[in-house]
C-alpha positions as CSV (number, residue, x, y, z in Angstrom):
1,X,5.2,-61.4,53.9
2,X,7.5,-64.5,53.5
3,X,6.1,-67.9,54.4
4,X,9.2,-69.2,56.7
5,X,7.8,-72.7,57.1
6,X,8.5,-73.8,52.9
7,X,12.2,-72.8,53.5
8,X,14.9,-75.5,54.7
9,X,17.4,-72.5,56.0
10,X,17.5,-69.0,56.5
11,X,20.0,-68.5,53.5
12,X,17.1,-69.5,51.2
13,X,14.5,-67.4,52.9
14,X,16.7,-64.3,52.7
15,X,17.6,-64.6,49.2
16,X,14.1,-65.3,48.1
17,X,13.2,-61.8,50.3
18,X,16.0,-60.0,48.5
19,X,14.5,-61.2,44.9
20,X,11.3,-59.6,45.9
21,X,12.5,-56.7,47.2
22,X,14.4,-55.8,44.2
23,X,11.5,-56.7,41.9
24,X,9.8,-54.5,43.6
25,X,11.9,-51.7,43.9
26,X,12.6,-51.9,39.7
27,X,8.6,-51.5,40.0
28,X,8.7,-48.6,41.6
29,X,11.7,-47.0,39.4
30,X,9.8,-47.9,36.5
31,X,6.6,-46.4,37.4
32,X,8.6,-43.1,38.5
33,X,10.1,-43.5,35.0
34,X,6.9,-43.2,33.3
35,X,5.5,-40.8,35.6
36,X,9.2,-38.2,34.5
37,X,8.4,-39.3,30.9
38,X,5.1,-38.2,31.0
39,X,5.7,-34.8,32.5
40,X,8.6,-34.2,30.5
41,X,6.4,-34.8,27.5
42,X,3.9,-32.4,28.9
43,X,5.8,-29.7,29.9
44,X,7.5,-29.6,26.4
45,X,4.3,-30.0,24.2
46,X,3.4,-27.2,26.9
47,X,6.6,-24.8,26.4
48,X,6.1,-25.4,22.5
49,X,3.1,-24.4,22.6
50,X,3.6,-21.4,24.7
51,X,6.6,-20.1,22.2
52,X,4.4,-20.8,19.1
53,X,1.8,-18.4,20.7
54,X,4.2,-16.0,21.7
55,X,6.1,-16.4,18.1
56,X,3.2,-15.7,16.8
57,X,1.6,-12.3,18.6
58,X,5.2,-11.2,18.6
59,X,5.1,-11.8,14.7
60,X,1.8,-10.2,14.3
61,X,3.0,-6.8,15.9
62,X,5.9,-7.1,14.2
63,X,4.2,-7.2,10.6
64,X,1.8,-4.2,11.8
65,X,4.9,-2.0,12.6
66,X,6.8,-3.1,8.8
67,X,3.6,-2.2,7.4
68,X,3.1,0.8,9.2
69,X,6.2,2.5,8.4
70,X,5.7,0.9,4.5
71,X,2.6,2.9,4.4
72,X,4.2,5.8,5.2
73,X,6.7,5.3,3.0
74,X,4.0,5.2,0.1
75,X,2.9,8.6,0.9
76,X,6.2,10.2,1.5
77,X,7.6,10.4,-1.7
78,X,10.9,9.1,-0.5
79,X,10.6,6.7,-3.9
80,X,8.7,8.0,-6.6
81,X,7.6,5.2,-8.3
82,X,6.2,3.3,-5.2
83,X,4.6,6.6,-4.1
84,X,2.8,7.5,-7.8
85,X,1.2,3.8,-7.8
86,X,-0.1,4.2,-4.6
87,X,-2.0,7.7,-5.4
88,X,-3.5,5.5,-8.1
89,X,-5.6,4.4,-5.1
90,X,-5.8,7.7,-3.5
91,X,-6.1,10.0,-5.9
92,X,-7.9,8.1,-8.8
93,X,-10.5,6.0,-7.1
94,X,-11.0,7.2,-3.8
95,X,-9.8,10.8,-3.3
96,X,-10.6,13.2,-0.9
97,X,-13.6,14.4,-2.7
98,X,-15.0,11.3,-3.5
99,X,-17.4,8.9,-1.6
100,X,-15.3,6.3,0.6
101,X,-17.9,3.2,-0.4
102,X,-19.5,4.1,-3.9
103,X,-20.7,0.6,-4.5
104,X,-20.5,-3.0,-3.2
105,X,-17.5,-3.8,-4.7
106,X,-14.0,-2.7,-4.6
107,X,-12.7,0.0,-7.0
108,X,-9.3,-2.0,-7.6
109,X,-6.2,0.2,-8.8
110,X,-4.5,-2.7,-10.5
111,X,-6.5,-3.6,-13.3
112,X,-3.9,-2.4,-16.1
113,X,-0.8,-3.1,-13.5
114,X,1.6,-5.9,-12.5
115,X,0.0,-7.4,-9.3
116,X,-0.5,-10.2,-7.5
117,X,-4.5,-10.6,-6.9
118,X,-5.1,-6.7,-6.3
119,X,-1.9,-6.3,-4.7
120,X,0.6,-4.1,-6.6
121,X,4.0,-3.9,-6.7
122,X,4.4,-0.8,-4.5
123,X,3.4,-3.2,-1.7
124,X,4.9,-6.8,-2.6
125,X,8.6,-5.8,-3.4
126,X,9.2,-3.5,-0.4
127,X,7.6,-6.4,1.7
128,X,9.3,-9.3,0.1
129,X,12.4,-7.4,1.1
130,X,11.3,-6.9,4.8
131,X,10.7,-10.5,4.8
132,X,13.7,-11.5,4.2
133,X,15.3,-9.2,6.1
134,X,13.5,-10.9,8.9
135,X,14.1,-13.9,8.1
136,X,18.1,-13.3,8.3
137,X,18.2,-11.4,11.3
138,X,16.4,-14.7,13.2
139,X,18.6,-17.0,11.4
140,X,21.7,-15.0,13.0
141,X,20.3,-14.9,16.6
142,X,19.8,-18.6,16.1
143,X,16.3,-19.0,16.1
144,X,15.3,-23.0,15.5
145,X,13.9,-23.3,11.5
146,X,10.2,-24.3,12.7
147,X,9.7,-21.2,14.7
148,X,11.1,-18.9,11.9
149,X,8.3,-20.6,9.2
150,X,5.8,-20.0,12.4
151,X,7.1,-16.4,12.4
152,X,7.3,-15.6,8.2
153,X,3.8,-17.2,7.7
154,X,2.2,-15.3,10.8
155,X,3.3,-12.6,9.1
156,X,2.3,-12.8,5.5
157,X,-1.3,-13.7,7.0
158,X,-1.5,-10.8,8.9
159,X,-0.2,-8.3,6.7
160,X,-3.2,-10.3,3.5
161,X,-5.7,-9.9,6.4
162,X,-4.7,-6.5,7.7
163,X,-3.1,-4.5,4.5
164,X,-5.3,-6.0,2.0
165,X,-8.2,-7.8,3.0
166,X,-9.2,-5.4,5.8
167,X,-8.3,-2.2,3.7
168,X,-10.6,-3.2,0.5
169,X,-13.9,-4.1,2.7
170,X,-13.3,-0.4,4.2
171,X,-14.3,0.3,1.0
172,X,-17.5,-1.7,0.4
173,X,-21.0,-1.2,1.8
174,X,-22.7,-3.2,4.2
175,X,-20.0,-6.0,5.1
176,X,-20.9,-8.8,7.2
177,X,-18.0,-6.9,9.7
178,X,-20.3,-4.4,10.7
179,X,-23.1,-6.0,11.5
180,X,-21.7,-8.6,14.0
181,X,-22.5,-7.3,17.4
182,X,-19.0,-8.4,18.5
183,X,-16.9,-6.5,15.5
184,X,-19.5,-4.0,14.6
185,X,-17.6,-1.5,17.2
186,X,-14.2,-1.7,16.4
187,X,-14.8,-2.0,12.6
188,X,-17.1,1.3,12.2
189,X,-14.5,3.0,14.2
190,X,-11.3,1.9,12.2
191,X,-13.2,2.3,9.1
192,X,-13.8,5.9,10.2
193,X,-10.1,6.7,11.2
194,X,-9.2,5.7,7.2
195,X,-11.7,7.8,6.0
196,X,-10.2,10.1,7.3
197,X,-6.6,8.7,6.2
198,X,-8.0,9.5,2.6
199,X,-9.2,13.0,2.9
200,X,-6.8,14.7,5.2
201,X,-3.7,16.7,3.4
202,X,-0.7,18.2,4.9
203,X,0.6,21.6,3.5
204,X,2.8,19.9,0.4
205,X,-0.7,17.9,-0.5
206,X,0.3,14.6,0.9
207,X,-1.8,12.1,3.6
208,X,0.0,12.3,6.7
209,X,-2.3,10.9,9.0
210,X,-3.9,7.8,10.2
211,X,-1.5,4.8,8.3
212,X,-2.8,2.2,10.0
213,X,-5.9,0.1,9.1
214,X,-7.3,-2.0,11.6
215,X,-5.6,-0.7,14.8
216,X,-3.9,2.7,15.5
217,X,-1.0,1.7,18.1
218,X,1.3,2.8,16.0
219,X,-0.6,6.2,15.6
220,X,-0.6,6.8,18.6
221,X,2.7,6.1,19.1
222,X,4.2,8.3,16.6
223,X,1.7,11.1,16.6
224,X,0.4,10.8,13.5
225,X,-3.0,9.6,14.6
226,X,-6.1,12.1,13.8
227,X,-9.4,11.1,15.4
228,X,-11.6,14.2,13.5
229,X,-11.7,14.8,10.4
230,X,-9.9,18.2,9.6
231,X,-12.2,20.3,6.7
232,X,-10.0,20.0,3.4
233,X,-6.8,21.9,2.6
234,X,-7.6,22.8,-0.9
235,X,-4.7,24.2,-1.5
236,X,-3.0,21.1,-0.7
237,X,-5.9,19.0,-2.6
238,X,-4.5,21.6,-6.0
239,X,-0.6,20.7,-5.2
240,X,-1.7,17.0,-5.1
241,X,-3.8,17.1,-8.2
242,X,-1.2,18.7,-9.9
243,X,1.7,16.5,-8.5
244,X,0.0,13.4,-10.1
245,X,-2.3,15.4,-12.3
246,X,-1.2,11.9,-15.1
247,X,-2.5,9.3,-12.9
248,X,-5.7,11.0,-12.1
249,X,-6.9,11.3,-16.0
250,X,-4.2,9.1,-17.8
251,X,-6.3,9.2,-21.0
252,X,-6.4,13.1,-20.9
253,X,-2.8,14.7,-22.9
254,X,-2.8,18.0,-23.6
255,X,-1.8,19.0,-26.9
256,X,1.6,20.8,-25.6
257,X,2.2,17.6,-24.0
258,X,1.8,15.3,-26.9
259,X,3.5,17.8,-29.0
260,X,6.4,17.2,-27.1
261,X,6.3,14.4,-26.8
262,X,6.4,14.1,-31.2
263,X,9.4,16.2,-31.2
264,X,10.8,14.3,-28.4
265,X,10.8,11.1,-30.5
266,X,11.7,12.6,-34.0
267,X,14.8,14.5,-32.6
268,X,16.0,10.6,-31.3
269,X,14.7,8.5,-34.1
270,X,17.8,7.9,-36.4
271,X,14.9,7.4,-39.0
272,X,13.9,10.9,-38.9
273,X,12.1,12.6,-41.7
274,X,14.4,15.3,-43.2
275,X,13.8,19.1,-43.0
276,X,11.7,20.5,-45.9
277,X,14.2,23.6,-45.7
278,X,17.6,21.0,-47.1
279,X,14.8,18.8,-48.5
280,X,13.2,21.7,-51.2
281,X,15.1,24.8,-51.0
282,X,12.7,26.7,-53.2
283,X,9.9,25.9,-51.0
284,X,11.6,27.6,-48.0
285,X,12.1,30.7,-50.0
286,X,8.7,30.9,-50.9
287,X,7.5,30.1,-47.6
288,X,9.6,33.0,-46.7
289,X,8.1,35.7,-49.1
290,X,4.4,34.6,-48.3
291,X,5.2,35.2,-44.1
292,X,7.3,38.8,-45.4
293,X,4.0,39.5,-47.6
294,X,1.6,38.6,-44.8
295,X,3.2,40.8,-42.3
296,X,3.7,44.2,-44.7
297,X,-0.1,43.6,-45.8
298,X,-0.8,43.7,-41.7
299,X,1.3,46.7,-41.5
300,X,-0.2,48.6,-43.8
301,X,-3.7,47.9,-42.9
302,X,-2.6,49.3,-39.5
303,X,-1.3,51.9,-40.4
304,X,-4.0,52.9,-42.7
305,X,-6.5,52.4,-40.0
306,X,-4.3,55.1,-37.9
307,X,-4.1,57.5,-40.8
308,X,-7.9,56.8,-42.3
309,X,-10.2,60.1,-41.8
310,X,-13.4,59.1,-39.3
311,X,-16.2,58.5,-41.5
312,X,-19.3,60.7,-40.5
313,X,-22.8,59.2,-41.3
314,X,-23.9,61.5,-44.5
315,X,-27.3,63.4,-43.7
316,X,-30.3,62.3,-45.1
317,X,-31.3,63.9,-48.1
318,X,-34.7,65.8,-48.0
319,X,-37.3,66.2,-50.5
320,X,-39.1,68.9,-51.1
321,X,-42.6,67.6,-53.3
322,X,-44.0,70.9,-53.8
């Protein structure tokens, strides 16, 4: 309260009380200031937050679908040359009569291949291309630039963890995966479901089931899951080893094959060596007399065996000693 007694006139007094109460009033606004500030910081560090989670489970789900439908896309046959690398893996290493974990290390399929750790090409041009697909499509709905590098590196992490990292320690013995007591479940089980991914042929000899590799939404969703493991179409095993009968045993040629091969190269080759029939004309003819003799000296001996009497074993003589 104001002390009235230090003031000589009520002018004075109420100008000193209006001072005050504006001081305090600015107080007040300020303190209500910082109070707005400070929520409005939170609830935008909050909403950030909120979309980077929600930018990033969105991109994780998307990544699984792309590389669903990639790994279908690998078995289909829809592009030759990303479907025969990929049955390097299948067909080679681990093919439906082999052992799914044969060691405690991964069988990798590109050792003598382009590839980007044990990655191969079938997998990193299709998915560079999705990824930038992606990345267009968000820059045209106008998606801010830090939530579109949220999105493309949630992705390529999930689709290393998922497509590659995942996939090879299905094929290792006793990883630290399956003996957590949280993971051990869901690990054995997904592990199972691409066993049977590897061994399970449709009639034209191609996998068809099971394309996921840690988690079988997508399976499920399109009806291409398989929870038992069908006994093997050998039939279809044959039509697959003959398919990519090269990749299996690439050091194997038969001799038609390399033959073939020879005359395929010689016919092209502007260096070619001549013919021995323009080169040596006298060799041809006498090549040609020695096949016409070899084939009347046949001849005859046929038809001599046709016309030879059948030789009778001749009695043995007896001997009379008296």
């Amino acid at each position: 309260m104001l002390d009235f007694s230090k003031y000589q006139s009520i002018g004075a007094e109420l100008k000193d009380a209006l001072d005050e109460f504006a001081n305090e009033v600015c107080l007040i606004q300020s303190d209500r200031d910082r109070e707005k500030g400070f929520s409005m910081l939170h609830a935008r560090v909050t909403t950030t937050v909120l979309v980077a989670i929600a930018t990033a489970v969105g991109s994780c789900s998307v990544a699984e679908f792309l590389g669903y439908w990639l790994h279908r896309l690998l078995h289909s046959d829809k592009i030759p040359a990303l479907s025969r690398s990929h049955m390097i893996h299948h067909l080679r290493y681990y093919g439906p009569k082999h052992r799914m974990r044969p060691g405690a290390e991964y069988l990798d399929a590109t050792d003598d291949r382009v590839s980007l750790g044990n990655i191969g090409l079938e997998w990193i041009v299709p998915s560079a291309l999705l990824l930038a697909a992606v990345w267009a499509t968000l820059s045209a709905v106008g998606v801010p630039i830090a939530y579109r590098a949220v999105s493309l590196c949630t992705m390529l992490l999930w689709a290393f963890f998922s497509f590659d990292y995942m996939h090879d320690r299905m094929h290792v013995e006793d990883f630290w995966l399956a003996r957590i007591r949280f993971t051990k479940r869901w690990f054995l089980a997904s592990r199972r479901l691409h066993d049977i991914h590897h061994r399970t042929l449709d009639a034209s000899g191609r996998m068809d089931r099971n394309f996921g590799i840690g988690f079988s939404f997508f399976d499920r969703m399109f009806r291409t899951l398989a929870e038992e493991q069908r006994p093997l179409n050998r039939a279809a095993y044959s039509a697959a080893i003959h398919r990519y009968r090269e990749l299996i045993e690439p050091d194997l040629m038969s001799h038609k094959q390399m033959a073939s091969k020879i005359r395929k190269v010689l016919s092209i080759t502007p260096l070619a060596p001549p013919r021995m029939d323009s080169a040596a004309p006298w060799l041809a003819r006498r090549r040609t007399h020695r096949e016409a003799d070899r084939r009347n000296h046949h001849r005859l001996g046929a038809l001599g065996a046709r016309l030879r009497p059948e030789v009778l074993p001749s009695p043995k003589p007896e001997y009379d000693f008296h």
